[in-house]
C-alpha positions as CSV (number, residue, x, y, z in Angstrom):
1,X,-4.1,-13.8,10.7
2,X,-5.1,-10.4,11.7
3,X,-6.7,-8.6,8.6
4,X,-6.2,-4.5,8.8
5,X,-7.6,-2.2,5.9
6,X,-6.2,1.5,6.2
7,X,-7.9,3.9,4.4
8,X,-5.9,7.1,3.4
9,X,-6.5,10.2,2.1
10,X,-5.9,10.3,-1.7
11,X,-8.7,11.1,-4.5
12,X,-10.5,7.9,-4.5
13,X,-13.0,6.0,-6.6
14,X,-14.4,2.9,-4.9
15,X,-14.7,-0.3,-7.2
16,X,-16.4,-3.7,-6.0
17,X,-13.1,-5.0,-5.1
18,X,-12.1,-2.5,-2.9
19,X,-15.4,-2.7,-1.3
20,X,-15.4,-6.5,-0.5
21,X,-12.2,-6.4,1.2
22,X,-13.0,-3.5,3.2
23,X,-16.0,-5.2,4.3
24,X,-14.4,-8.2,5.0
25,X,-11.6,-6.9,7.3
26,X,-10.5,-8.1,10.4
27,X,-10.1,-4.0,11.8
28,X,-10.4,-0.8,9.6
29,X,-8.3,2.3,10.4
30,X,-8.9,5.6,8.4
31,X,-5.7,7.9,7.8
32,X,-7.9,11.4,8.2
33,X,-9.6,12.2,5.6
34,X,-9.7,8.9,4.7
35,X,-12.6,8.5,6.8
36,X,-14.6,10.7,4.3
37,X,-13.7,7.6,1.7
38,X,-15.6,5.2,4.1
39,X,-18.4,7.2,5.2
40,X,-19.9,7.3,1.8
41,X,-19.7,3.5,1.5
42,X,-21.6,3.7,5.1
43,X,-18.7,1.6,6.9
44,X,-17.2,3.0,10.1
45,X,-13.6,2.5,10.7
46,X,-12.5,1.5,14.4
47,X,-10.0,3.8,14.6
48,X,-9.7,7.3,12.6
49,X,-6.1,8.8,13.5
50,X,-4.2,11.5,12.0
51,X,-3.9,15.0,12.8
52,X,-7.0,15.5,11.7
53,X,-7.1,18.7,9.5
54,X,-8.6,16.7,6.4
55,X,-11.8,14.6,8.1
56,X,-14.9,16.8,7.2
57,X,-16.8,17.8,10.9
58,X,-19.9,16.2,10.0
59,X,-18.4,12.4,9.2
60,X,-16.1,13.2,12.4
61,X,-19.5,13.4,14.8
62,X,-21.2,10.2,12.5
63,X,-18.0,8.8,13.5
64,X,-18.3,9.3,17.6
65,X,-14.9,10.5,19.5
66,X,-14.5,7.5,21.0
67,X,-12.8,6.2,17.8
68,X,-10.3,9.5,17.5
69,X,-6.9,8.5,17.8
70,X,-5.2,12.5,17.3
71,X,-1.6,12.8,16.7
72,X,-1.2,16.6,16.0
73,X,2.7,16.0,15.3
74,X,4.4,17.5,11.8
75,X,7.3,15.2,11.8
76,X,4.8,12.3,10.0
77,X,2.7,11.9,7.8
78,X,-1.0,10.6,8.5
79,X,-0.3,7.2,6.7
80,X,2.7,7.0,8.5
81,X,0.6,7.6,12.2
82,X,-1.9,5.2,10.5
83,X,0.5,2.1,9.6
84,X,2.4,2.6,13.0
85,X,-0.4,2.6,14.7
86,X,-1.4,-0.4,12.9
87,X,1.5,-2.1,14.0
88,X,2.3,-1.1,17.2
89,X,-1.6,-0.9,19.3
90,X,-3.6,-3.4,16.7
91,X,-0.8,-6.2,16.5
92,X,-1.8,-6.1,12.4
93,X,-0.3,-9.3,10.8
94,X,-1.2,-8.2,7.2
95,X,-2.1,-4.7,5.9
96,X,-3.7,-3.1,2.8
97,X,-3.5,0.3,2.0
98,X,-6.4,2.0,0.0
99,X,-6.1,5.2,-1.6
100,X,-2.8,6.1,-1.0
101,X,-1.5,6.1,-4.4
102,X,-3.8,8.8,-6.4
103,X,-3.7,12.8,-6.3
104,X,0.0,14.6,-5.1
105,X,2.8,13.1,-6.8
106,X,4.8,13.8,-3.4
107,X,2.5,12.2,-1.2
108,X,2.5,8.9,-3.5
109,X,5.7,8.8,-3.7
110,X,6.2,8.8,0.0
111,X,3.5,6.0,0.4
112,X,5.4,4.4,-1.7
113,X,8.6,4.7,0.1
114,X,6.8,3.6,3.9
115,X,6.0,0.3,1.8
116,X,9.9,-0.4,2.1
117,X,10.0,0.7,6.2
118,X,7.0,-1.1,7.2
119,X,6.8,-4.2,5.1
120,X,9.9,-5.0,7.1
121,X,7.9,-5.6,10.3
122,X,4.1,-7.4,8.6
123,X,3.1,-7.7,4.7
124,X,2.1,-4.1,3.8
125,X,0.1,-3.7,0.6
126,X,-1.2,-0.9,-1.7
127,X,-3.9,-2.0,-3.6
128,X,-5.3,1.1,-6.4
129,X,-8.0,0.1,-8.7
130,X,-5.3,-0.3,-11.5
131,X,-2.6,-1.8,-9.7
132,X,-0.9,-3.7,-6.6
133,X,2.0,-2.4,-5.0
134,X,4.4,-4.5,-2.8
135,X,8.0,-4.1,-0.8
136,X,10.5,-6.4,-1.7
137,X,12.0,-7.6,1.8
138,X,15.0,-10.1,0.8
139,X,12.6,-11.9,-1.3
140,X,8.8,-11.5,-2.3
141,X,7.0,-14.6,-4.2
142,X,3.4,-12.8,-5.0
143,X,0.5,-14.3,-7.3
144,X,0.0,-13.2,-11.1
145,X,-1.1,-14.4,-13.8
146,X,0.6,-14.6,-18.1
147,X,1.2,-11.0,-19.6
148,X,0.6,-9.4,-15.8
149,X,2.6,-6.4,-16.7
150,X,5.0,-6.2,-13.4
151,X,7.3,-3.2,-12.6
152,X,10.6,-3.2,-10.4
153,X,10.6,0.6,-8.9
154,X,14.1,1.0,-6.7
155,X,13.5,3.7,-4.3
156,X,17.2,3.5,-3.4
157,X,20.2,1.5,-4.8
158,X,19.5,-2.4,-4.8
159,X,23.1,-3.7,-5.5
160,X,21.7,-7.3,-6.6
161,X,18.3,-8.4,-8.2
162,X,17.3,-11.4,-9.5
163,X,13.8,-12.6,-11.0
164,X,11.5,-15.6,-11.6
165,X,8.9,-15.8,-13.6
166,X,9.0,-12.4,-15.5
167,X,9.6,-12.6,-19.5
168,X,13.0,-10.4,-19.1
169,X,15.0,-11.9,-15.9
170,X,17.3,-9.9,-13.8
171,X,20.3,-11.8,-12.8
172,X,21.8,-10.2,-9.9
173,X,21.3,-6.7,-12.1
174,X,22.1,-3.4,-9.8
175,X,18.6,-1.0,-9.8
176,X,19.2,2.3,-8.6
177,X,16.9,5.1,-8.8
178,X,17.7,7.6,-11.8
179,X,20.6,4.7,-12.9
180,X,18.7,1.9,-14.0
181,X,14.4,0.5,-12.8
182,X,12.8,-2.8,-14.6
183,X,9.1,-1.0,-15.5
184,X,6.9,-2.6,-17.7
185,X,8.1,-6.0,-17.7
186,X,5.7,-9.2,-18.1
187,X,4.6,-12.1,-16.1
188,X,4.9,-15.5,-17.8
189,X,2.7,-18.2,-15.4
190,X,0.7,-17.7,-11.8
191,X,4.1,-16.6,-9.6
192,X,6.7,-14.2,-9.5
193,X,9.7,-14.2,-7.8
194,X,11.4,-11.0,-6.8
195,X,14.8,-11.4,-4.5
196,X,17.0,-8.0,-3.6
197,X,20.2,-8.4,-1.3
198,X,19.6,-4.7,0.2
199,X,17.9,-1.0,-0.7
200,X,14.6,-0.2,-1.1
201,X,12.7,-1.9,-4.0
202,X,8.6,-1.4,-4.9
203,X,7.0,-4.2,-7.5
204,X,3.9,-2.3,-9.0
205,X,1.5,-5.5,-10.5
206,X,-1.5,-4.3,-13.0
207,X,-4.6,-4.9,-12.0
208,X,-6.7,-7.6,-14.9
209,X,-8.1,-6.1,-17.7
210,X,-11.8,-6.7,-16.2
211,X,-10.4,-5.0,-12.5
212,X,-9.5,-6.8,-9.4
């Protein structure tokens, strides 16, 4: 399986884990400015894409413009160029998102929200050094562990959802956003269970106390 690491652009504070996995990537892809996270862990990415108004000049020539992908469109975001690009040119069978989460609430939120479009097509991950964040596509059975606090986010209406593993179950409960979300709720044992018959739906799992 095909291993793809995207950096984006977010404020960003790298931690061991974070670091490891980069390092041990199939293929890394920086979103823009993203590849101003990986220069100063001294890793290159083999693609930097984006429309390239946040990459600082200097990391740009360490960089070499053999590995510019520019894509000076407005209608996307660089994330989104990043994660289609991902997908369509690299053939990327599963994909972790760095720094996508921290600094504009907007911009998170939209992250958030390509989770539900791309996850559709290959596993799409966000990983921040506090939390995971997932898509629930039909049904998502991801690893935890006993008092894992695990939140349902709805990013549109999910008429039926239904838990395992969680201390407070949801039974076929409707989740809508601004009607009714699941945050904060605990895992009991090693697996949850997540299964939505439609809408958009984001599970946010905490990082461990002692970090990924």
């Amino acid at each position: 399986m095909k291993r793809i690491v995207v950096v984006a652009n977010a404020p960003w504070r790298w931690f061991p884990a974070a670091v490891e996995l980069v390092a041990g990537a199939d293929l890394v892809v920086a979103a823009d400015g993203g590849a101003n996270h990986l220069a100063r862990i001294g890793i290159r990415p083999a693609t930097l894409i984006g429309d390239l108004d946040s990459v600082r000049p200097g990391v740009r020539r360490w960089l070499g413009e053999d590995r510019v992908v520019l894509c000076p469109d407005q209608e996307s975001t660089d994330l989104d160029k990043a994660l289609t690009f991902v997908l369509d040119e690299l053939h990327g069978e599963r994909v972790t998102v760095l720094a996508a989460t921290g600094g504009r609430l907007d911009h998170a939120v939209e992250n958030l929200a390509l989770l539900t479009r791309f996850a559709a097509r290959a596993p799409v991950s966000l990983l921040a050094a506090d939390a995971r964040f997932e898509a629930v596509i039909g049904r998502l059975e991801a690893r935890s562990f006993p008092g894992q606090t695990v939140s349902l986010l709805p990013l549109g209406e999910c008429p039926r959802v239904t838990t395992a593993g969680l201390h407070w179950a949801l039974a076929g409960e409707r989740l809508a956003p601004g009607l009714r979300s699941a945050v904060s709720n605990r895992a009991t044992g090693d697996t949850v269970v997540i299964e939505s018959s439609g809408g958009a739906l984001v599970v946010a799992l905490a990082a461990p106390a002692a970090g990924w």
